[in-house]
C-alpha positions as CSV (number, residue, x, y, z in Angstrom):
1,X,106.8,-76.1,139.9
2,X,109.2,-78.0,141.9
3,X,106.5,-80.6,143.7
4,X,104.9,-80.9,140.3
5,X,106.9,-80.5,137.1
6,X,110.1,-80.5,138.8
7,X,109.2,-84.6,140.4
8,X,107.2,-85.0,137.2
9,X,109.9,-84.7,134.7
10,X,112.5,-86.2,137.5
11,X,110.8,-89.3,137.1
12,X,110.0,-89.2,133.5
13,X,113.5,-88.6,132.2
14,X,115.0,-91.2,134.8
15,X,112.6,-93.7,133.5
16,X,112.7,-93.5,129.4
17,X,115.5,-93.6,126.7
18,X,116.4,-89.6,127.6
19,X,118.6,-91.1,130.3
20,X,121.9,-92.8,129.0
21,X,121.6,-95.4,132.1
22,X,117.3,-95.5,132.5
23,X,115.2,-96.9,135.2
24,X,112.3,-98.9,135.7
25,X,111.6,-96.8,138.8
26,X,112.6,-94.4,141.0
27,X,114.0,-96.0,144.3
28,X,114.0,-93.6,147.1
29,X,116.3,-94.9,150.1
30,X,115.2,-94.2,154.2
31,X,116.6,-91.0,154.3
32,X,114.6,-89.3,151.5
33,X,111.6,-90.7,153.4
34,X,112.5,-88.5,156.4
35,X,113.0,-85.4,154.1
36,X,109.5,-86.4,152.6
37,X,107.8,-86.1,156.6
38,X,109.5,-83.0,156.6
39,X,108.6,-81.3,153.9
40,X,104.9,-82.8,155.2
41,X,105.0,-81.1,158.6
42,X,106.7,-77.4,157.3
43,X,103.7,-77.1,154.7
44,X,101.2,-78.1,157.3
45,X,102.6,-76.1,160.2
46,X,102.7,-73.2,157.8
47,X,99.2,-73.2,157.1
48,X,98.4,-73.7,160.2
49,X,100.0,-70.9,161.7
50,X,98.9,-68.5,158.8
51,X,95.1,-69.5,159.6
52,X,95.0,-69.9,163.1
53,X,96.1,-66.4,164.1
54,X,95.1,-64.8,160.7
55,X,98.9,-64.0,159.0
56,X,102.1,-64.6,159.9
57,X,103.5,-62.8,163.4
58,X,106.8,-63.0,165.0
59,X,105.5,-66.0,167.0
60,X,105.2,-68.2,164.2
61,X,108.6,-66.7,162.3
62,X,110.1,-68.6,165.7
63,X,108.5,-71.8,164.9
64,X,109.2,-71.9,161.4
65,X,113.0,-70.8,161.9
66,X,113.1,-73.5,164.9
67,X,112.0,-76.2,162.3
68,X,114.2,-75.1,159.9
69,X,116.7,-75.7,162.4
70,X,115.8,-79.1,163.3
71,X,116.5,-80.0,160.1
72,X,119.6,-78.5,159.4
73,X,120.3,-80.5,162.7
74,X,119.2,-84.0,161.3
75,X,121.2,-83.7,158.2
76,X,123.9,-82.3,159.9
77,X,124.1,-85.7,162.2
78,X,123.6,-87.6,158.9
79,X,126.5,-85.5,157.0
80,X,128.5,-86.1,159.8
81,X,128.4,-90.1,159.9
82,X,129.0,-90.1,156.6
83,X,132.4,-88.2,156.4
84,X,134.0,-90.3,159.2
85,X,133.3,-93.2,157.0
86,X,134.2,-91.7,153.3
87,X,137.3,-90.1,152.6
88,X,136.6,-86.6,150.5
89,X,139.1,-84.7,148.2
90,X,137.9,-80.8,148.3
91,X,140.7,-79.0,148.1
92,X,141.2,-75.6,149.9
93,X,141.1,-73.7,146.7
94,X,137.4,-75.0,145.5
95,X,136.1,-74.4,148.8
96,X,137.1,-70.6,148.9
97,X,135.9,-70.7,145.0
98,X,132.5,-72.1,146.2
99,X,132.6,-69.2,149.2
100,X,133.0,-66.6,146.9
101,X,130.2,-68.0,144.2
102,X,127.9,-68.6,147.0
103,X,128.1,-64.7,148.2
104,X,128.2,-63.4,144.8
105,X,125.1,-65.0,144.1
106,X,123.8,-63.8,147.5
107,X,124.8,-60.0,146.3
108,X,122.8,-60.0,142.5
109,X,119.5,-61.6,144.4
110,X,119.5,-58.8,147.1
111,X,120.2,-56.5,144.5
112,X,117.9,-57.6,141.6
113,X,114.9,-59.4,143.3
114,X,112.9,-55.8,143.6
115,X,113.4,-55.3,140.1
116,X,112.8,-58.6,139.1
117,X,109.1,-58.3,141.4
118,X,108.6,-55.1,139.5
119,X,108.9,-56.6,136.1
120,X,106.7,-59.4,137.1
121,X,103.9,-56.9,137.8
122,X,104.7,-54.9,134.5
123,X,104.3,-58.4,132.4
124,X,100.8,-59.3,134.3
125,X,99.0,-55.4,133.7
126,X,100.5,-55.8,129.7
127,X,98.9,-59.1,129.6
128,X,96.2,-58.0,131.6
129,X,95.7,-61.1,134.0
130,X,96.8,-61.4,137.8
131,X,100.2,-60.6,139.2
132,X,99.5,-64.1,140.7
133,X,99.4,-66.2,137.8
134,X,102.3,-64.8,135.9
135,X,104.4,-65.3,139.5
136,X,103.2,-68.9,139.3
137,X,104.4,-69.3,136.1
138,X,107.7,-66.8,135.4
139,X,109.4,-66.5,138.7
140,X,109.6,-70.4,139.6
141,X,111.5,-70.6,136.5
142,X,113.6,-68.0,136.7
143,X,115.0,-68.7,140.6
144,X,115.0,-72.3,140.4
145,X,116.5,-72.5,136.6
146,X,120.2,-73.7,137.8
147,X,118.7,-76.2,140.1
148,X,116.8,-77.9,137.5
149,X,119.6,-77.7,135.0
150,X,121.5,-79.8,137.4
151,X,118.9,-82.2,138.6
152,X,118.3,-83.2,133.9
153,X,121.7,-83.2,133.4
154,X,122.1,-85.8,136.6
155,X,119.7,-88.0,135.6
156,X,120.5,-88.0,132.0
157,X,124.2,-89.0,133.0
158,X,122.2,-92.0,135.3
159,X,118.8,-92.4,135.9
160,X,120.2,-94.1,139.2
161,X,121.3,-90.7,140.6
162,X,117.4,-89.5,140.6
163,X,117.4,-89.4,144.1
164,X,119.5,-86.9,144.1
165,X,117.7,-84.3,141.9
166,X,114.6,-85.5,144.4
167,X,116.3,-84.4,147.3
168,X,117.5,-80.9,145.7
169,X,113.9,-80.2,145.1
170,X,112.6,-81.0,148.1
171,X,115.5,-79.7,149.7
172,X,114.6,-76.5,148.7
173,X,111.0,-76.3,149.4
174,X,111.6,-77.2,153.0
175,X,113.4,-74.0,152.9
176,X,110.5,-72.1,151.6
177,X,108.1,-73.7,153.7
178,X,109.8,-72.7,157.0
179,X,112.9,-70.2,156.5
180,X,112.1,-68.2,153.8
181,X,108.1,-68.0,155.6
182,X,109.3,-67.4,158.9
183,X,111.6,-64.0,157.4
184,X,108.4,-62.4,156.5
185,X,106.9,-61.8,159.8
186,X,110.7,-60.7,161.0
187,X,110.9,-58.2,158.0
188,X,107.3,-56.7,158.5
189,X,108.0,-56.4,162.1
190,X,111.3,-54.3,161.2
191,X,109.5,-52.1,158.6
192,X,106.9,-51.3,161.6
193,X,103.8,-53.4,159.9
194,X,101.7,-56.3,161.6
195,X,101.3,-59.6,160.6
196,X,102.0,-61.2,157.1
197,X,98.7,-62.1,155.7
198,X,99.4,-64.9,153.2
199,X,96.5,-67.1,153.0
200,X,94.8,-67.1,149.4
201,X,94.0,-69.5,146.7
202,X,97.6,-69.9,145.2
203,X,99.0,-70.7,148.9
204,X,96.3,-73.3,149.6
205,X,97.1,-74.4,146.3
206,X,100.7,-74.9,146.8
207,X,100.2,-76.2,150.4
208,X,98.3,-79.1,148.5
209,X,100.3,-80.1,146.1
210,X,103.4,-80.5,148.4
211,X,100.9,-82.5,150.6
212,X,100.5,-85.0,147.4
213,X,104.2,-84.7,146.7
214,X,105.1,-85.4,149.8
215,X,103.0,-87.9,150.6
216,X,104.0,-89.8,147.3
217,X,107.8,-89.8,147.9
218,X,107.1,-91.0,151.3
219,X,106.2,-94.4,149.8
220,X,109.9,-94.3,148.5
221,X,108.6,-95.6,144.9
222,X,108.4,-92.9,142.0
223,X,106.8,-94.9,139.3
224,X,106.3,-93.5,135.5
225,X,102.7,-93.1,136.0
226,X,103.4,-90.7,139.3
227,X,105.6,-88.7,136.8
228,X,102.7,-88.3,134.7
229,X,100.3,-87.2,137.4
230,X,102.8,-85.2,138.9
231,X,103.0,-83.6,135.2
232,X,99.3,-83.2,134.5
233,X,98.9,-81.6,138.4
234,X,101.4,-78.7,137.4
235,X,99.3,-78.4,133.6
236,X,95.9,-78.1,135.8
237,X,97.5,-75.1,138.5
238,X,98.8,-73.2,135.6
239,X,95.2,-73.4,133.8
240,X,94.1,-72.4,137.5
241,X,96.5,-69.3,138.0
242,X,95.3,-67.6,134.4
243,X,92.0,-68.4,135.0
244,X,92.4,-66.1,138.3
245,X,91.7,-62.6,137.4
């Protein structure tokens, strides 16, 4: 959802009348380009690493953490430049405020993401189709539902600030590419099982599709006719996922 309908409807609301201030396009600045050759290499080094030794082992939960740390790094060097040359107003009380939302929010998705899995497999044997497709579908908008609310109500404020909502999304998909991957194999390992096998036809799927997305905002032009492809690509998996039995 995020590398298709998430840049797809980015692009298409910063670009039309829904935006108070639209654009013409979707200018993406040298910095986004580097977060577009990361989010490149994670979903290619996690496929990689998934076929070449047939799953996920702790080996590969090392690399994927150590990329994950490289780019915590590179922003961190970025974030840092910038804050010795802006002057920021956070007070002490809105940073212990966003402390405590941050860990509550950790506590409800420890607690609720086995029933939430649970209910995901109840829906798919009442509809009668694949666990799969109904995860494609239900559990990208459920998790990621407060990031996109953010990223539309952004752009409808400016269609200027669409970098932004770019960089959230692909922000976060780094993150599943190479941190939230590299936690299986370290979690199997603990529970006593062997590697994490993940390579099917939804992964290879998604490894795609972040290949085109990523590929695309590397040009650092989002035009309205990439927000229509982007659109139609999500449309086409979804078609995909129920057709998967």
């Amino acid at each position: 959802m995020l590398v298709t309908l998430g840049y797809g409807s980015v692009i298409l609301v910063a670009t039309s009348k829904l935006s108070k201030n639209p654009v013409d396009m979707v200018q993406l600045s040298k910095h986004t380009q580097i977060d577009a050759i990361h989010l490149l290499v994670t979903a290619l080094a996690a496929l990689f690493l998934a076929w070449e030794g047939d799953g996920l082992d702790l080996k590969d939960g090392l690399i994927l953490t150590a990329l994950f740390i490289t780019y915590v790094v590179q922003h961190s060097i970025v974030a840092s430049k910038i804050a010795r040359t802006e002057t920021h107003t956070v007070s002490a009380a809105e940073i212990k405020r966003a402390l405590f939302m941050l860990l509550a929010g950790g506590i409800i998705i420890v607690f609720a993401s086995e029933r939430f899995v649970e209910s995901v497999i109840g829906i798919a044997e009442w509809i009668g189709i694949s666990p799969f497709a109904v995860a494609i579908v239900l559990s990208p908008i459920a998790s990621e539902l407060p990031e996109k609310i953010t990223a539309y109500l952004t752009i409808i404020r400016d269609g200027k600030l669409a970098e932004i909502s770019v960089c959230n999304f692909m922000g976060s998909k780094v993150n599943h590419n190479s941190l939230l991957l590299a936690l299986l194999p370290f979690i199997a390992a603990a529970k006593g099982d062997g590697s994490v096998q993940i390579i099917n036809i939804p992964f290879i799927t998604m490894t795609a599709l972040t290949l085109v997305a990523s590929l695309s905002l590397a040009r650092r032009r989002l035009t309205r006719a990439q927000g229509w492809v982007f659109l139609l690509l999500y449309l086409v998996t979804i078609w995909a996922a129920y057709e998967v039995r």
